[in-house]
C-alpha positions in Angstrom: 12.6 -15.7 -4.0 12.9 -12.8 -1.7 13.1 -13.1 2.3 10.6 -11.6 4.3 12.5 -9.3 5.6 13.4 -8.2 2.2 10.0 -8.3 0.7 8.7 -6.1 4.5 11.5 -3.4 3.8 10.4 -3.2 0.2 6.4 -2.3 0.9 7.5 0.0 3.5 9.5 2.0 0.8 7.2 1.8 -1.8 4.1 3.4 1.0 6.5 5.6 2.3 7.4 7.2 -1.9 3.7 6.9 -2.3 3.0 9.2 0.8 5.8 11.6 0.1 4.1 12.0 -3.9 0.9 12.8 -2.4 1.9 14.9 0.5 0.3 18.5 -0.2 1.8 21.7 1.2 -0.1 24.3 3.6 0.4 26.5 0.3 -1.3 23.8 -1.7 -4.1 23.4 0.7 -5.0 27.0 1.4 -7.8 28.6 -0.2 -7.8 31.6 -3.1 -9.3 34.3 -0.8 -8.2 37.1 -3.2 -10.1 38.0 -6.0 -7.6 35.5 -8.2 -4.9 38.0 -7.9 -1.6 38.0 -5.7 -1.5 40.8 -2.8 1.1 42.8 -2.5 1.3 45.2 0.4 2.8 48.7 -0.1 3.9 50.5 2.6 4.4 54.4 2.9 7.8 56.6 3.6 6.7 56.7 6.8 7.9 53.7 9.1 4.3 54.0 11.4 2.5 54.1 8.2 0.0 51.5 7.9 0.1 48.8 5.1 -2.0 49.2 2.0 -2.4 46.3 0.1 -3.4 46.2 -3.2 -4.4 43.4 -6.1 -2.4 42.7 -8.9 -4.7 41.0 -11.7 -3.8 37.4 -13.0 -4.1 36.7 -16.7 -4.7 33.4 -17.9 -4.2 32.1 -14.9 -0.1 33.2 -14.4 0.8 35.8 -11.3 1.0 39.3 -12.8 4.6 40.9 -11.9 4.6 43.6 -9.6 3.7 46.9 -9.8 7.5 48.4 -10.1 7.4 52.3 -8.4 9.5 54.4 -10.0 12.9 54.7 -8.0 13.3 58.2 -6.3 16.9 59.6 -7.2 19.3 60.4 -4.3 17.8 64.0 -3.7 20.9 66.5 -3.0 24.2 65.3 -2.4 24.7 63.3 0.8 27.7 64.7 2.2 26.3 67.8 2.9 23.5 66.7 5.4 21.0 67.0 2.8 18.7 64.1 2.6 18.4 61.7 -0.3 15.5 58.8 -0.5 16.4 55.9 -2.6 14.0 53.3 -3.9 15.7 49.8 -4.2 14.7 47.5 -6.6 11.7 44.8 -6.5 13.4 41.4 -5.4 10.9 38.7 -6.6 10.8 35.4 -3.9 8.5 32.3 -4.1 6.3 34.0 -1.3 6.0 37.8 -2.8 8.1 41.1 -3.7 10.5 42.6 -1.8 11.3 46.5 -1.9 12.9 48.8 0.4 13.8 52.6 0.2 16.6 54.6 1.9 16.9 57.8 3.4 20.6 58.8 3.5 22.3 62.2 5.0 25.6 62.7 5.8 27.0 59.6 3.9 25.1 57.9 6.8 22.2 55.2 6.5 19.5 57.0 8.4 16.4 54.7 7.5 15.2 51.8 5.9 11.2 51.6 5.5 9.9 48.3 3.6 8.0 49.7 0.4 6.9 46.1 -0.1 7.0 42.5 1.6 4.9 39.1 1.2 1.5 38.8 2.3 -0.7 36.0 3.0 -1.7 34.1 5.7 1.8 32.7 6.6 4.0 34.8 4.7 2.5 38.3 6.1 3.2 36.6 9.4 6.5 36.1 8.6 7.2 39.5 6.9 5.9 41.6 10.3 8.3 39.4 12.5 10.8 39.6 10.1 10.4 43.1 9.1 11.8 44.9 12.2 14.8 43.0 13.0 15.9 43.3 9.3 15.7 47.3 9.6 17.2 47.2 12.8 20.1 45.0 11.6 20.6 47.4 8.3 21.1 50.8 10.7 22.7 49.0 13.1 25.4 47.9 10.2 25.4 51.0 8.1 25.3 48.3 5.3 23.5 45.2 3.3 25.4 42.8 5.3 23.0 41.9 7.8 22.0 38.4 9.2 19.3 36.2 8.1 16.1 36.4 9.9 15.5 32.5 11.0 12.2 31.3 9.5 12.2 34.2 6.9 15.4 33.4 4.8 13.5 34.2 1.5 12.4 37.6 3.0 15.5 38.5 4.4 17.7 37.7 1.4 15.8 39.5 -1.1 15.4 42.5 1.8 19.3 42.6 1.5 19.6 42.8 -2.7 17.5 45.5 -2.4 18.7 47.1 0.2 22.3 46.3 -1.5 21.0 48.1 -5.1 19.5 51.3 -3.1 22.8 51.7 -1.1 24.8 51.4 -4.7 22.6 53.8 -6.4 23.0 56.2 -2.8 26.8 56.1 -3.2 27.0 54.1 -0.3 27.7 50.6 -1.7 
């Protein structure tokens, strides 16, 4: 026979496994406002440039990858003051793509402009608070060690790959 106590502590274990199974995310719980395809937002070489997003089709029913732009080589050599743009690669997270591209000169970071970031209701928040301390963080270092954004650790990890790959491919690494 089980004591009460025992038999109390078991029902409040079982409820609380019960409730933790069920429990639904905000992601979960949000509607599909999209036409059934996954945003991605694209932004332009220019840092005051204003977002475009764009849709990336599903088929049968799984996220489409995204749109990959073709990397701009280093334009010019950078120790000579001439300015190079470099395109880093698309970071995939659970929340969206991440992409950023470079302008170097002088074997000096001079900008970092994000081509691409998560959207969505939450996540878009997220990338335009994150956005702007990540880019000040990469000029301030001259580098891809920068620290993680709180609240945007997804973002700000794959914002540093990328940023990492276009500094390689730069010369910079």
């Amino acid at each position: 026979m089980i004591p009460k106590r025992g038999a109390a502590a078991l029902i409040v274990t079982c409820l609380a496994l019960v409730l933790l199974l069920t429990f639904k995310t905000p992601a979960d719980t949000l509607p599909d406002r999209g036409g059934g395809g996954v945003a991605v937002v694209e932004r332009g070489s220019q840092p005051s440039a204003a977002p475009r997003v764009t849709q990336a089709p599903r088929s049968n029913g799984a996220p489409a990858a995204a749109p990959t732009p073709t990397p701009k080589p280093a334009s010019g050599s950078t120790g000579n003051g001439a300015t190079a743009t470099v395109d880093g690669p698309v970071v995939s997270t659970r929340f969206g793509p991440v992409q950023v591209r470079i302008s170097v000169a002088g074997g000096q970071l001079k900008d970092v402009v994000a081509l691409q970031l998560p959207t969505g209701r939450h996540s878009g928040q997220i990338s335009d608070y994150s956005e702007p301390i990540l880019r000040q963080e990469a000029l301030q270092a001259q580098s891809a060690s920068i620290d993680t954004v709180s609240g945007a650790t997804y973002t700000s990890d794959a914002y540093a790959r990328s940023l990492q790959a276009a500094l390689d491919q730069a010369g910079l690494g």
